[in-house]
Steps between C-alpha positions, in 0.01 A plus 500: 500500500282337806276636731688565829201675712138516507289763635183616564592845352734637230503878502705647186600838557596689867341885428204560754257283323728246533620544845162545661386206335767266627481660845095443500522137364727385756340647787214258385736203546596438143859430416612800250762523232594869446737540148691801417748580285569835609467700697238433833235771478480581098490804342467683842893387540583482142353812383376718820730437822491849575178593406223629774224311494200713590188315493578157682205458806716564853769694350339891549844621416569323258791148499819528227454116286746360678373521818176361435688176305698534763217423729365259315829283477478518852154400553621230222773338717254470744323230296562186415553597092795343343668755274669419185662698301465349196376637154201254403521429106195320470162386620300236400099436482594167779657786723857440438737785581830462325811740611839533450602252766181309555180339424221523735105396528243672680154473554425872384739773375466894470616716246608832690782613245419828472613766242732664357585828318361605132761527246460796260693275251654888353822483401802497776281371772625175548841597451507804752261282713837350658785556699389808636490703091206727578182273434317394825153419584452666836743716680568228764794737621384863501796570579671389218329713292583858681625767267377342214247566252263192464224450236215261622257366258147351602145692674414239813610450837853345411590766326358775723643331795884528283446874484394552846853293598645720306403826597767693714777321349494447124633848341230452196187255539299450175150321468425410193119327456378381202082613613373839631435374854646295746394151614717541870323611823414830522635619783846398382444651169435796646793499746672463111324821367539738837907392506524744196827256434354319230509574138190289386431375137143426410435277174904376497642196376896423521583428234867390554813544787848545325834578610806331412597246833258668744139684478539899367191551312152422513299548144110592517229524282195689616209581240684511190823682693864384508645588827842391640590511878848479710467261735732307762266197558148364392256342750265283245155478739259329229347278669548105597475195323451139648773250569341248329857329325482178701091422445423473069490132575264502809204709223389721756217739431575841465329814433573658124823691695670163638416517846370183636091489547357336831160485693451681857723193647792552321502178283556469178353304194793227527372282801680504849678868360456809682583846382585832721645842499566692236514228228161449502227711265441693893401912389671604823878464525534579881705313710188486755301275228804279432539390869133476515519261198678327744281458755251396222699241363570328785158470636381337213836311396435304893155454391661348156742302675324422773158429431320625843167435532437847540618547103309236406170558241150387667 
């Protein structure tokens, strides 16, 4: 497989990280490679269409996920990015981007692939984890899930934000949280508290989902108890884990959870990489720091690229 295109710029991923920094590295003149394999906009459009987002700066109402990657694309065709959607199955230390289709070389690339959902790894996840069986991990349609009773399982703000989708419409809404407290905002966990509509579990752990071809039961242990629940559907909200599949090869650095470490401009210890978003060791999953990763990235990937004298040491 030859190399059909250089550029100046690889980015591997399209969530926000990944948008902003395409959009930001071509407004400083750099030709851009953007590479998806899914869906444009990650888990906002994978995961969260329909979710309000609440805390995004010129939004004071609030903007569903799709409009804001909605937005974005927009600003995005406005720039002169080219847009594959590929899936990239490796990168190499010389900056070689394989794909599906292609091979390309650049002169820097970024790593914006994001996350995805924590497995519980319990028995009948995986299988009731498809065609629509009863295991999801966020209520992308609410109003799929009216009438029903739904046990969620986790104590941060994905799982808090499930319940509060759920509220009104689910007949039954279980939390159950393996700690005492919550790790969520606080004014949506109390929005949970003062719905009264939520039976809450303290100290929890599911220990299994059965039913024979679709989700009926949810089993839970809780300080030395047994307890078995009905249950229509399961939202698993554990947490995220980095999509890391395509990068063993590159030997990233990453912190003692997976996520890739970087210094305040983004790069990584593999010369010429870059890391944003959510993949990286960052404390603060907001979509505010990913597209400011962005911004970062791209300042410092012209300087890279580049060379200004302006970057240059004395």
């Amino acid at each position: 497989m030859s190399k059909h295109i250089e550029f100046d710029v690889i980015v591997v991923g399209a969530g926000p990280a990944g948008l902003n920094t395409a959009i930001m590295c071509a407004t400083r003149h750099l030709k851009v490679g953007l590479f998806e394999k899914a869906r444009m906009g990650g888990l906002l459009t994978t995961l969260y269409p329909n979710k309000t987002i609440p805390n995004y700066p010129g939004f004071p109402k609030g903007i569903v996920s799709i409009e804001l990657v909605r937005n974005w694309l927009q600003h995005l065709r406005h720039s002169d990015v080219a847009v594959r959607n590929e899936s990239v199955t490796d990168i190499t230390k010389d900056l070689t981007v394989t794909t599906d289709k292609k091979q390309y070389s650049s002169k820097a690339v970024v790593i914006a692939t994001g996350t995805k959902p924590r497995k519980l790894g319990i028995p009948n996840e995986s299988r009731f984890s498809k065609n629509d069986r009863g295991v999801y991990y966020f209520p992308y349609h609410p109003e799929d899930f009216l009438g029903k009773k739904v046990v969620v399982i986790g104590g941060g703000d994905t799982a808090i934000d499930a319940v509060l989708e759920l509220l009104n419409l689910a007949e039954e809404i279980t939390l159950v949280h393996r700690r005492e407290t919550f790790r969520a905002f606080d004014e949506n966990v109390e929005k949970v508290r003062r719905s009264g509509l939520v039976d809450i579990i303290f100290k929890g752990e599911v220990t299994a989902i059965k039913g024979r071809s679709k989700v009926e039961r949810v089993m839970i242990h809780q300080e030395g108890r047994r307890l078995e629940k009905n249950a229509d559907a399961v939202v698993v909200a554990v947490g995220l884990v980095p999509n890391d599949e395509t990068l063993e090869k590159l030997g990233l650095a990453t912190d003692d959870r997976g996520f890739i470490t970087t210094d305040r401009a983004q790069k990584t210890n593999v010369e010429g990489v870059f890391a944003v978003g959510d993949v990286t060791h960052v404390g603060l999953r907001l979509i505010t720091v990913a597209a400011a990763h962005g911004a970062i990235a791209s300042h410092h990937i012209y300087s890279y690229i580049k060379d200004p004298y302006w970057a240059r040491k004395a």
